[in-house]
C-alpha positions in Angstrom: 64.3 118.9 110.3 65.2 121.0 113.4 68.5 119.1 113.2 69.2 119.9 109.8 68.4 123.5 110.0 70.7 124.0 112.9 73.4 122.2 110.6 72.6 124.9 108.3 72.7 128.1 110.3 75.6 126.5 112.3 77.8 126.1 109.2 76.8 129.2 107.8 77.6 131.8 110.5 81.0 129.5 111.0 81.7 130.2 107.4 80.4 134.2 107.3 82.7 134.7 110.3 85.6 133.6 108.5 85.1 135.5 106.1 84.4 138.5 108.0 87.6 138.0 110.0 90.1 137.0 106.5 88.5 140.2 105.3 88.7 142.6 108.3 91.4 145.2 109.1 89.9 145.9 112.5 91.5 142.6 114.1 95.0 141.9 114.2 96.0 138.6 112.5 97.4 137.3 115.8 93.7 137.5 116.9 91.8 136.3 114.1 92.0 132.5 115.0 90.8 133.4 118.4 87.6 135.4 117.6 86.3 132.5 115.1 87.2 130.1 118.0 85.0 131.9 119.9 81.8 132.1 117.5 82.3 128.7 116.8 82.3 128.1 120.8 78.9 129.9 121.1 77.4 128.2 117.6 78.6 124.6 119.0 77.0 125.6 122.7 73.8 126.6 120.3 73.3 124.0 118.4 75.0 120.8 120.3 71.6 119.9 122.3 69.5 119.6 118.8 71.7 118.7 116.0 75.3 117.7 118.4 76.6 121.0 116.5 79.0 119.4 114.0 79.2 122.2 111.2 81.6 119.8 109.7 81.6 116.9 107.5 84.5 115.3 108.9 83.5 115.6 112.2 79.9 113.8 110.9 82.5 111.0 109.7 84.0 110.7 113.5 80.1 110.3 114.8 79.1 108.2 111.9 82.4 105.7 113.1 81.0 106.2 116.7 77.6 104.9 115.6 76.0 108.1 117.0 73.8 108.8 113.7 71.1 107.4 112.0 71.5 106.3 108.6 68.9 109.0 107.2 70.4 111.8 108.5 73.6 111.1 107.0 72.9 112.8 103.7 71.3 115.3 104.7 73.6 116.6 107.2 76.1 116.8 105.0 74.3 118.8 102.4 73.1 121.0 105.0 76.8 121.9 105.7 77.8 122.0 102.1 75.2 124.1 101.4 75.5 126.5 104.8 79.1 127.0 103.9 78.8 128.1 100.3 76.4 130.5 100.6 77.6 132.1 103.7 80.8 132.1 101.5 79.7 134.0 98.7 77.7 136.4 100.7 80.7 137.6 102.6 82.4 137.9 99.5 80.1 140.2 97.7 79.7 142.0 101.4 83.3 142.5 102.0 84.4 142.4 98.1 85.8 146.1 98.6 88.6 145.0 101.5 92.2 144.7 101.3 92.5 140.8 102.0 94.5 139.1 99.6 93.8 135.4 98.5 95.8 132.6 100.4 98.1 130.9 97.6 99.1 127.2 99.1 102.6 126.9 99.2 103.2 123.5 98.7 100.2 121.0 98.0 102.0 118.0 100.1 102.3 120.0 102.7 98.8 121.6 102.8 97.4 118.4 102.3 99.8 116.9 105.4 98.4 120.1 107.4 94.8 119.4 106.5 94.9 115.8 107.5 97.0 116.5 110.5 94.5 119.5 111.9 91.4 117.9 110.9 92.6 114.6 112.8 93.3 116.7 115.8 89.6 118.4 116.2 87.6 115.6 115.1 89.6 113.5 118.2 88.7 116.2 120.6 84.9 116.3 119.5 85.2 112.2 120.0 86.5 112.1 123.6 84.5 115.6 124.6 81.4 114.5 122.9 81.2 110.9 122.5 82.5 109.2 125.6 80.6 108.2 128.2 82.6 109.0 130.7 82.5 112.9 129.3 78.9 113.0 128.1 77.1 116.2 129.6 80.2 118.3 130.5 80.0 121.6 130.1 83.5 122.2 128.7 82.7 120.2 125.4 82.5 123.8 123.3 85.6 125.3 125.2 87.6 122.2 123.8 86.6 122.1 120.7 86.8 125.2 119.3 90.3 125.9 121.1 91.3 122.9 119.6 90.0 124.7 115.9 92.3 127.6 117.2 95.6 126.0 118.1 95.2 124.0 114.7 94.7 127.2 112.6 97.8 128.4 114.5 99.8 125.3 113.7 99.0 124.6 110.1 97.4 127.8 109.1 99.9 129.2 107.0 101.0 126.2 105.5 97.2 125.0 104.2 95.0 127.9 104.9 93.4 126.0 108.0 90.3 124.8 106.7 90.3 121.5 108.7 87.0 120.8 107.3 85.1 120.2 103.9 82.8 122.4 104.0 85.0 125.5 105.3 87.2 124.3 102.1 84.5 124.6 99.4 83.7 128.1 101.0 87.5 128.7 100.3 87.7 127.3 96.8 84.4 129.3 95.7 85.5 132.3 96.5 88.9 132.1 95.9 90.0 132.8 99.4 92.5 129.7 99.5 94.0 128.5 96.0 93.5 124.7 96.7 94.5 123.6 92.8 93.4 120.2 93.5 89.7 120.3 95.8 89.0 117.1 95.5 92.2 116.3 97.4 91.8 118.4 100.2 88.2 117.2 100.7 89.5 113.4 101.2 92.3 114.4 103.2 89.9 115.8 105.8 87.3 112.9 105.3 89.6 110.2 105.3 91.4 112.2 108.6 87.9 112.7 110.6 87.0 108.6 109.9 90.3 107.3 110.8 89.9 109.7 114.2 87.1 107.6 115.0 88.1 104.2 114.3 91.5 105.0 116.2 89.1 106.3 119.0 86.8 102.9 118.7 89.8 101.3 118.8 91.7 103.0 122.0 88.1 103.0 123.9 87.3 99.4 122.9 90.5 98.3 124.9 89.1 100.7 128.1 85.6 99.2 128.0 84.0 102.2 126.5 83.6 101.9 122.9 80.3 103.9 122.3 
């Protein structure tokens, strides 16, 4: 249950500092990717000894390939994400309903969906190698990585997909109306089929190296 709670509050304060940071004047858009990278640093170095602080279904795909998860937490984990997400969503919403953001209208929806996959294959690799392989278990930079990895994605593909690189941080999106994904369904896919292809390509690579788990 601990795990599953910390997959909860992990996801949630992810999603309510998005929100708070789409939403805020106070910090300059340059910054904005860098100050959720940075809660998300401290949320992963929270949470990673009890519940390996995924926050993300995708990434829960990459462990799933690694054969890092028991079957029974599968579920569960990803409901407690789901969940965490959407509420800390609307929340934030209703909090900061009086501020001056404006909804993020996709573009182009091949290109969003490209972005999505793209970013979302990126992280989930970086969680792999930083907190999968044996030969990086227990290093104390797993955190740093990752969520700089969140940042240089939102950076990269932000503006062309809204950088949500992750299911859950999508249906926060699309509940709120933050990010106009016309097609949800699609998006959520992209980023599972992105995070389970990022961990066969890392059994794959790893299995040739003599380190496959």
């Amino acid at each position: 249950m601990k795990k599953y709670i910390t997959e909860f509050l992990g996801t949630f304060f992810l999603m309510f500092t998005i929100v708070w940071v789409v939403h805020s004047e106070l910090i300059p858009q340059i910054w904005k990717p860098t100050t959720i990278g940075l809660v998300l640093m401290v949320l992963i170095y929270v949470g990673g000894p009890i519940s390996k602080a995924h926050y993300n279904p995708a990434a829960t795909i990459g462990f799933i390939t690694r054969r890092q998860m028991d079957s029974r937490d599968i579920l569960p984990y990803f409901m407690a994400e789901l969940l965490g997400a959407f509420l800390a969503a609307v929340i934030g919403a209703a909090l900061f309903a009086n501020s001056a953001a404006t909804p993020f209208v996709v573009p182009d929806l091949s290109m969003a969906l490209i972005a999505e996959f793209l970013g979302t294959f990126v992280i989930v690799s970086v969680i792999m190698y930083v907190a999968t392989l044996k030969k990086t278990i227990g290093n104390k930079y797993y955190g740093f990585a990752i969520a700089l990895a969140v940042v240089l994605m939102i950076h990269a593909f932000g503006h062309l997909s809204g950088g949500a690189f992750n299911p859950a941080v999508a249906l926060g999106f699309v509940s709120t109306s933050m990010v106009d994904f016309k097609l949800f369904a699609l998006v959520v896919a992209v980023c599972m089929l992105s995070g389970w292809l990022s961990g066969m390509l890392f059994n794959a690579l790893e299995a040739k190296l003599g380190d496959s788990k």
